[in-house]
N, C-alpha and C positions, 0 to 999 in steps of 0.2 A: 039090657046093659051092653055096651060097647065089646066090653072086652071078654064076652061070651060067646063071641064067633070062633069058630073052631076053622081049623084047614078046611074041612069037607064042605064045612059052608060056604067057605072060599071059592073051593071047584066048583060047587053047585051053581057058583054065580058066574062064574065064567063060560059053566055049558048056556045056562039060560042066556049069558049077552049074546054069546056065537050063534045061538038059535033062533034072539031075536032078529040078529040082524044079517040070516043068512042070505046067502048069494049066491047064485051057480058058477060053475066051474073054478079052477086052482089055479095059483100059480106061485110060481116063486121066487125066492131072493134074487135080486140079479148080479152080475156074477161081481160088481165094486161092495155090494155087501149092503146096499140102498135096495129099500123096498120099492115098485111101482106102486105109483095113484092106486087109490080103492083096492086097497085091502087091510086086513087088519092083523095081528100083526102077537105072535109070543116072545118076548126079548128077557132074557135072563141075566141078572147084573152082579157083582162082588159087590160085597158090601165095601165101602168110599175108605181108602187107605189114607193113613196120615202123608200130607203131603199134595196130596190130589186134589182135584177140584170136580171131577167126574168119576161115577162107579167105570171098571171094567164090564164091555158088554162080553157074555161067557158067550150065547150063541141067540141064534135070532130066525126064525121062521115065520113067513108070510104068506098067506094065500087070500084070494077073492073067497074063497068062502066058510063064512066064519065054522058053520059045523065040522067042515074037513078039520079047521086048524085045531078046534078044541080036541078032536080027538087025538091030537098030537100034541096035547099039553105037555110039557116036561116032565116027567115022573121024578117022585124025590125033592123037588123045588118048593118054594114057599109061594105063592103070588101075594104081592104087596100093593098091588092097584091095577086099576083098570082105566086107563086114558080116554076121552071120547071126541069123536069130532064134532060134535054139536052139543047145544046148552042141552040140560034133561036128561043126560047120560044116552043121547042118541049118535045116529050116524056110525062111521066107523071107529074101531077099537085096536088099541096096545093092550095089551096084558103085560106087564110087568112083575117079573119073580125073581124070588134073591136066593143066589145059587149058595149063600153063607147063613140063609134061616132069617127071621124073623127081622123087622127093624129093632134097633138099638139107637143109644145116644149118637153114635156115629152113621147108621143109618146109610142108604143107597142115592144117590144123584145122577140122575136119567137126564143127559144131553139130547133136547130135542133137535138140535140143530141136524142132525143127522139121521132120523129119526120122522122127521113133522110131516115127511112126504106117506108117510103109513097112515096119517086121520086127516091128514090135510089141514094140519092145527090142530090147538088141542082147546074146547071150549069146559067142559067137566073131566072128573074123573070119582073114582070110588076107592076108600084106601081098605086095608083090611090086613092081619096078622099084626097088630103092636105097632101099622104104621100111622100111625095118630092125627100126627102134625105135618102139615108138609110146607114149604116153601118154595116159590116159584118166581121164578125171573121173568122180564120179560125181555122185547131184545131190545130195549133204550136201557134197560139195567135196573128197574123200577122190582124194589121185590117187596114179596105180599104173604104173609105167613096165614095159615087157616088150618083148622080142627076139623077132622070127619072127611064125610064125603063132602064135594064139590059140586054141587047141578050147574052154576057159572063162576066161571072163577072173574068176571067182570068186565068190564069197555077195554080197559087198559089192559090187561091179561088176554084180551079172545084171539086166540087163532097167533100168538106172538109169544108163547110160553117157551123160553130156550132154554131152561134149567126147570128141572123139580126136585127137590130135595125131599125125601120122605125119611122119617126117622121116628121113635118111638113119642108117644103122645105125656110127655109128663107135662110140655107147656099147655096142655088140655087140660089137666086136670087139677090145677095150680087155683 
């Protein structure tokens, strides 16, 4: 049942992405706050205030290799998805976690635009903690609302996703 994943299963799945798809040596944010190509990537959001059109990003850590970066998950955080550069939940990854807890109706909105240089697009993703439903833009402005995880999010979606909205799943369960 969906909604019987716990946090720990949460991390659990974050260490196993970083492991699958480790990489030798580190590196890090560069100093405008833009990840470099190939790597992947923990970014922490405020959950989306009235008024906004984008969550706050709280803080943001990237390296080339994914097991260094798990072990510097955020402690205290919730992770609310997991981004990937290729269809299948492969290639490189975001991790995404909300520094205000679980998704709600109002829920977190992750700006890829700033962002897309850490998977190099984003073709899937996995959601997880009460993030159900999500919603994604693309950059002609085309949006595409979907339940669960994602293995493609589509032709018109691949690699052009510049809004995600993640918020709790009640349109899932409708």
């Amino acid at each position: 049942m969906r909604y019987g994943r716990t946090i720990a299963t949460a991390l659990l799945g974050v260490t196993l992405t970083a492991l699958a798809w480790a990489t030798p040596a580190g590196a890090a944010v560069a100093p405008d706050g833009t990840s470099a190509r190939g790597e992947h990537c923990n970014i922490v959001l405020r959950k989306l205030q009235p008024g906004r059109s984008v969550s706050e990003v709280v803080a943001k850590d990237c390296d080339t290799d994914a097991a260094a970066l798990a072990e510097r998950a955020p402690q205290g955080q919730i992770l609310l998805s997991t981004v990937f550069q290729h269809s299948g939940w492969k290639g490189l990854s975001v991790n995404i976690f909300g520094y205000d807890g679980p998704c709600d109706s109002a829920g977190y909105t992750f700006d890829t635009t700033s962002h897309n240089t850490a998977v190099e697009g984003i073709s899937s993703y996995f959601v997880y903690n009460n993030c159900w439903y999500t919603v994604i833009t693309n950059n002609a402005g085309a949006v595409d609302g979907n339940c669960w995880d994602i293995p493609y999010v589509g032709d018109a979606h691949n690699d052009q996703v510049r809004k995600l909205h993640l918020r709790d799943g009640y349109w899932c369960n409708v």
